[in-house]
LUMDO-711423 format. One line per 5 residues: their letters; for each residue x, y, z of N, C-alpha, C, O, CB. Coordinates in steps of 0.001 Angstrom, whole numbers, plus 500000, padded with zeros to 6 digits. Glycine has a CB too. Example, Ala and Ser with C-alpha at 12.3 -4.5 7.8 and 13.67 -1.06 7.14 Angstrom:
as> 513190:494310:507800:512300:495500:507800:513200:496700:507800:514236:496681:508465:511308:495527:509046  512850:497750:507080:513670:498940:507140:512900:500030:507870:513409:501138:508039:514084:499402:505725 $
***
This chain:
xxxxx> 595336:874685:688129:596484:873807:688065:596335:872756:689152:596084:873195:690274:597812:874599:688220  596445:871463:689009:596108:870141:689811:597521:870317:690614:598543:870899:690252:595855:868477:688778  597165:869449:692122:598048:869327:692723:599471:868368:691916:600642:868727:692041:597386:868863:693894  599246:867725:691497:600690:866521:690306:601171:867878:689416:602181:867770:688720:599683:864687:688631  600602:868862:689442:601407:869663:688628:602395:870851:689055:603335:871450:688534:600567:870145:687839 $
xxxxx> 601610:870888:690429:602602:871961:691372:603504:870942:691661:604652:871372:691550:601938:872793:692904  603469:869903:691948:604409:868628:692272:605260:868528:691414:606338:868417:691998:603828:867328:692343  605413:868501:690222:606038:868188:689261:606923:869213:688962:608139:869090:688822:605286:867843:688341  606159:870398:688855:606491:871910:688267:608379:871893:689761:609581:871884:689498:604348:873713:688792  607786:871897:690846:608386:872066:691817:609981:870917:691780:611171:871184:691946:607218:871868:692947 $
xxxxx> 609394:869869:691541:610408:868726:691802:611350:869120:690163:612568:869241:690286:609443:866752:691977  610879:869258:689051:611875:870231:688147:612107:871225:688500:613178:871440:687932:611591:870573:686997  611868:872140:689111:612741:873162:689840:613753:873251:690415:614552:874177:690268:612384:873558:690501  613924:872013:691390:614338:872009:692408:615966:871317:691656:617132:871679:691816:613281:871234:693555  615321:870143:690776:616839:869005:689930:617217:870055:688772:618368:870007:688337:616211:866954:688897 $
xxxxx> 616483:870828:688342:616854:871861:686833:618025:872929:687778:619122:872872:687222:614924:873105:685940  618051:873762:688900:618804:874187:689937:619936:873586:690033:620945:874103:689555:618234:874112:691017  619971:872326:690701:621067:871465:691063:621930:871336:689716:623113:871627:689543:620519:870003:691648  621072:870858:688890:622175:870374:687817:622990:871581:687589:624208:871655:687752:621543:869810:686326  621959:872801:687075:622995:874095:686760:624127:874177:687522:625281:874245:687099:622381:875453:686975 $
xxxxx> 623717:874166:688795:624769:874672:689165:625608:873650:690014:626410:874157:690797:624441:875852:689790  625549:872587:689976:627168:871378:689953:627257:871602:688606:627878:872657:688475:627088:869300:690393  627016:871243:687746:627745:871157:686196:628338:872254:685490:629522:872251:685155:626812:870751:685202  627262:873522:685176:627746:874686:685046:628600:875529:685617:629450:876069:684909:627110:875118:685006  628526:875816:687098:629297:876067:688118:629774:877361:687397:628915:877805:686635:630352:874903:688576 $
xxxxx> 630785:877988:687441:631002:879239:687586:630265:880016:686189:630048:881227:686244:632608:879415:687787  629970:879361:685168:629551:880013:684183:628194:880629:684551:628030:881707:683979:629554:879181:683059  627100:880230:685396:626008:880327:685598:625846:881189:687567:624945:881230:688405:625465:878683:685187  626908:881580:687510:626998:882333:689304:625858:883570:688979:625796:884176:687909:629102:883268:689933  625120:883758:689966:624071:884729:690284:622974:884222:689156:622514:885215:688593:624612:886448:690144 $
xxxxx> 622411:883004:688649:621726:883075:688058:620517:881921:689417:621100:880982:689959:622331:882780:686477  619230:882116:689724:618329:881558:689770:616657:881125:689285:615669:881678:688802:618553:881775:690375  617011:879999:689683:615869:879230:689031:614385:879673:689480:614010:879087:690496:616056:877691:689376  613418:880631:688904:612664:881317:689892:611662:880292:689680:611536:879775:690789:612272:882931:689716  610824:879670:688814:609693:878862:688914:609518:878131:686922:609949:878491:685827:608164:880121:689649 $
xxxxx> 608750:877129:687377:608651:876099:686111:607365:875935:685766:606540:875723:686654:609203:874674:686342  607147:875975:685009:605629:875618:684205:605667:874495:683111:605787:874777:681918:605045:877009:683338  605578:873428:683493:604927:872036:683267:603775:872273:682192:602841:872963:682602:604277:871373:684744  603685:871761:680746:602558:871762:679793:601795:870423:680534:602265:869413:681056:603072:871577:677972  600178:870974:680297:599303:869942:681034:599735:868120:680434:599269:867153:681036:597429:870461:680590 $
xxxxx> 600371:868007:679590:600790:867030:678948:601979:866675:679444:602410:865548:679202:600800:867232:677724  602756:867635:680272:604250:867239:680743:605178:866776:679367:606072:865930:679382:604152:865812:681943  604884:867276:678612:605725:867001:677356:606854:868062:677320:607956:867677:676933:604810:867078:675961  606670:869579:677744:607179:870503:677336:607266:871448:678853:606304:871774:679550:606379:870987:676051  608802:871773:679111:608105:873066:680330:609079:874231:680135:610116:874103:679483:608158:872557:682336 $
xxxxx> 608651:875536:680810:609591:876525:680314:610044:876579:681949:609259:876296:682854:608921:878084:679380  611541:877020:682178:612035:877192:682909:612306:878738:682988:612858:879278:682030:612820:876360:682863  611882:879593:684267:612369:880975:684590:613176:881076:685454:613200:880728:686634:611533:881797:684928  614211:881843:684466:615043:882370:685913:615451:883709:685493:615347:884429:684500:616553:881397:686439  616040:883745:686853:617179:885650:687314:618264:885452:687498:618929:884479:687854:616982:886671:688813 $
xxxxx> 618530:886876:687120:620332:887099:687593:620383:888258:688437:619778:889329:688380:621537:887472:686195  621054:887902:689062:621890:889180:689716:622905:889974:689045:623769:889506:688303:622618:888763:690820  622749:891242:689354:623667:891879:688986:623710:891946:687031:622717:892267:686379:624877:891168:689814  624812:891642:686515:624680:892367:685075:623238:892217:683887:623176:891417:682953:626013:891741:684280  622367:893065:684214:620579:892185:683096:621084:892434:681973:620531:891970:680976:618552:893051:683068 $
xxxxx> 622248:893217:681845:622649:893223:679947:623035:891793:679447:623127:891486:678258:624251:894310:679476  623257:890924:680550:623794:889908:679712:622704:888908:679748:623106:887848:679270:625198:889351:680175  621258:888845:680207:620391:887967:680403:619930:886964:679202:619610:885778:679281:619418:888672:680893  620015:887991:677837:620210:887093:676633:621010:886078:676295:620806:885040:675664:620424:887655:675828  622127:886623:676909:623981:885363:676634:623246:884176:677115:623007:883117:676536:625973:885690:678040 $
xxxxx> 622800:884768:678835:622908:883719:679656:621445:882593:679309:621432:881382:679530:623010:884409:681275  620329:883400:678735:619112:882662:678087:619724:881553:677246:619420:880361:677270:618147:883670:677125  620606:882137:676524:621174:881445:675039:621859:880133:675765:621504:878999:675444:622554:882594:673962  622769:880349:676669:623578:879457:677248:623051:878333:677661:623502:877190:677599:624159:879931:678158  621433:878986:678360:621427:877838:679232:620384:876664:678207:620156:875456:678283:620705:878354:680977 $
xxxxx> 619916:877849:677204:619016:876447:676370:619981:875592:675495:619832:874443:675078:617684:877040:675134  621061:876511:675325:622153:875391:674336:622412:874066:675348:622799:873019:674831:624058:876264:673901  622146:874152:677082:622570:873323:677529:621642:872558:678053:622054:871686:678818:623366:873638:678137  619922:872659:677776:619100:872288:677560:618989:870061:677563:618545:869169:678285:618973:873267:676392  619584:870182:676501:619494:868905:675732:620018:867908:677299:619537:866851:677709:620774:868872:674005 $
xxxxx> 620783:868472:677695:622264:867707:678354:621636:867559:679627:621826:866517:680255:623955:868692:678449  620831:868565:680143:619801:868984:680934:618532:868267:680990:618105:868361:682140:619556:870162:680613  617621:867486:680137:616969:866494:679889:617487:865267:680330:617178:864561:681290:616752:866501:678744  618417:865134:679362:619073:863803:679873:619596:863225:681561:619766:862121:682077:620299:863848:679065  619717:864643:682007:619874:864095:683454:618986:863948:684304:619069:863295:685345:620591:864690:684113 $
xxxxx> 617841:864713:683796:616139:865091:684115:616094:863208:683942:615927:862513:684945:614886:866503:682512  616206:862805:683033:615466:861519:682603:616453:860399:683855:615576:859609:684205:615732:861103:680459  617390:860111:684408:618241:859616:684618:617526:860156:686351:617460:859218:687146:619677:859989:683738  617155:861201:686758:617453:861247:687868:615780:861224:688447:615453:861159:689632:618495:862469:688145  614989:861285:687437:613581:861830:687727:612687:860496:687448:612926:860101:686307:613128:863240:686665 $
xxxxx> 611984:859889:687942:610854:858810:687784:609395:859498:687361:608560:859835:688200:610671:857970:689294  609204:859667:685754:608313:860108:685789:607878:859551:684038:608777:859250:683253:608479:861578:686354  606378:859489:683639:606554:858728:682515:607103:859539:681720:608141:859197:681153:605474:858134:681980  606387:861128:681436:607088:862016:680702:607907:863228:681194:607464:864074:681971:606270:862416:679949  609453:863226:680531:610595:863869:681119:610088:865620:680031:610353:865941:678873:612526:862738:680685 $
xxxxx> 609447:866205:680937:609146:867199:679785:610521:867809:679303:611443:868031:680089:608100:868443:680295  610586:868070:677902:611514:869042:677271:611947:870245:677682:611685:870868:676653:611132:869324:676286  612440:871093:678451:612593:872134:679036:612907:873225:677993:613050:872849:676830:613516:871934:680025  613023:874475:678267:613580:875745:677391:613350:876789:678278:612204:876985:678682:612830:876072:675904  614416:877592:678694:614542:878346:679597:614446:880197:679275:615314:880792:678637:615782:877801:680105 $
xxxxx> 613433:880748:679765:613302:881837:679639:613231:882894:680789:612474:882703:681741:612457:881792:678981  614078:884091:680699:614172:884984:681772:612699:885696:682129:611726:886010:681444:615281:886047:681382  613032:885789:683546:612169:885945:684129:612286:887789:684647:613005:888360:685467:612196:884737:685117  611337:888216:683826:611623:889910:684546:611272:890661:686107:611666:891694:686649:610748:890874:683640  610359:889600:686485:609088:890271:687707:610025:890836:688559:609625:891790:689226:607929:889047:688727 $
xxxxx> 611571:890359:688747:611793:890741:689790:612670:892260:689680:613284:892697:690653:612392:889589:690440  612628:892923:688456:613495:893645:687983:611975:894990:687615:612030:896220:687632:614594:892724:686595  611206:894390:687426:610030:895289:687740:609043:895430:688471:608330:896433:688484:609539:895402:687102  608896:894414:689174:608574:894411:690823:610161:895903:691806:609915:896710:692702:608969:891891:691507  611223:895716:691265:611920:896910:692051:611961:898209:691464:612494:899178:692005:613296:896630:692315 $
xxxxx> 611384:898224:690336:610904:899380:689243:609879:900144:689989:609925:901349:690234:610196:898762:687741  608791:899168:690380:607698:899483:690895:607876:899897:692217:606919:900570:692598:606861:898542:690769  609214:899660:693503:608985:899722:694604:609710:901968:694373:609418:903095:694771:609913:898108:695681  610679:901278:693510:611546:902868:693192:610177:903832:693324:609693:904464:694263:612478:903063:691183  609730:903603:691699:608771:904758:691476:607889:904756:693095:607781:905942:693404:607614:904397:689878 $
xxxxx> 607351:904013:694015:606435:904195:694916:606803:905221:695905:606101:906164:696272:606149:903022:695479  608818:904707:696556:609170:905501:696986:609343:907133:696499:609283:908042:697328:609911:904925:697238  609510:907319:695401:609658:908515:694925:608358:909501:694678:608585:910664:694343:610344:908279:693796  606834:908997:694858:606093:909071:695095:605700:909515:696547:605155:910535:696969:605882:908300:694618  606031:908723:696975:606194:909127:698884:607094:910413:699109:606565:911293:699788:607176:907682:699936 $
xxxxx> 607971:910577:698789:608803:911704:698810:608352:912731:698086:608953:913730:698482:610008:911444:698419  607499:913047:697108:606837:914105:696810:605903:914604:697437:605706:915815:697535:606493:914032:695918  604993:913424:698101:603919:913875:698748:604552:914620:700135:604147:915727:700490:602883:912620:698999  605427:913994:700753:605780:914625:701912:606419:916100:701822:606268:917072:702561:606665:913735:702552  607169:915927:700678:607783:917522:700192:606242:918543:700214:606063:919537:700917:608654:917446:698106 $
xxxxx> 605277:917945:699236:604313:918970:699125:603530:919392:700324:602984:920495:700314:603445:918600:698183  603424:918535:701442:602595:918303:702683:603410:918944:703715:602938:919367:704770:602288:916736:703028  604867:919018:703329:605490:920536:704325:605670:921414:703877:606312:922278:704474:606653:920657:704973  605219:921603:702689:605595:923130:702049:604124:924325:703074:602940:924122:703341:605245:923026:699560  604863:925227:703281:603527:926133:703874:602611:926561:702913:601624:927216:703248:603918:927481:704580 $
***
């Protein structure tokens, strides 16, 4: 990935964030913008994010935020100097919900070994 694309990827990160959350504002609380991937064409990028707290509703909130997508471009285009305003579509991001999957099971792992390592 070229440096104009971590650039790019980043600087939509950063305005795709803002907008959510001045415009959306309470509908979108505990949701963040974790990282963007820019098509080498900048035509198209998918946006990831997380929530805190309820993951049953991560679909609503998927649904929500691409319905608001369109509205979301348009301010992309208005606020961003760039030739192409890629199309965004926003998809949840799991790593961080199994990245703590992974820390659980490790600890619980650790705690067996130590159980077995004082048993006489």
């Amino acid at each position: 990935m070229g440096n104009r694309t971590l650039r790019v990827n980043e600087l939509l990160k950063r305005e795709v964030s803002q907008f959510i959350h001045r415009e959306l504002g309470s509908a979108v609380v505990g949701v963040t913008i974790t990282d963007v991937q820019a098509s080498s064409d900048y035509k198209s990028a998918t946006v990831y994010f997380s929530m805190v707290g309820d993951t049953a509703a991560t679909g609503e909130m998927e649904q929500r935020l691409n319905a608001s997508a369109q509205e979301i471009n348009q301010e992309l285009r208005r606020t961003i100097t760039l030739r192409n305003i890629p199309r965004i579509r926003f998809k949840h991001d799991s790593s961080m919900e199994r990245g703590a999957r992974i820390l659980t099971l490790l600890d619980q792992i650790d705690e067996e070994q130590k159980k077995r390592n004082s048993q006489p």
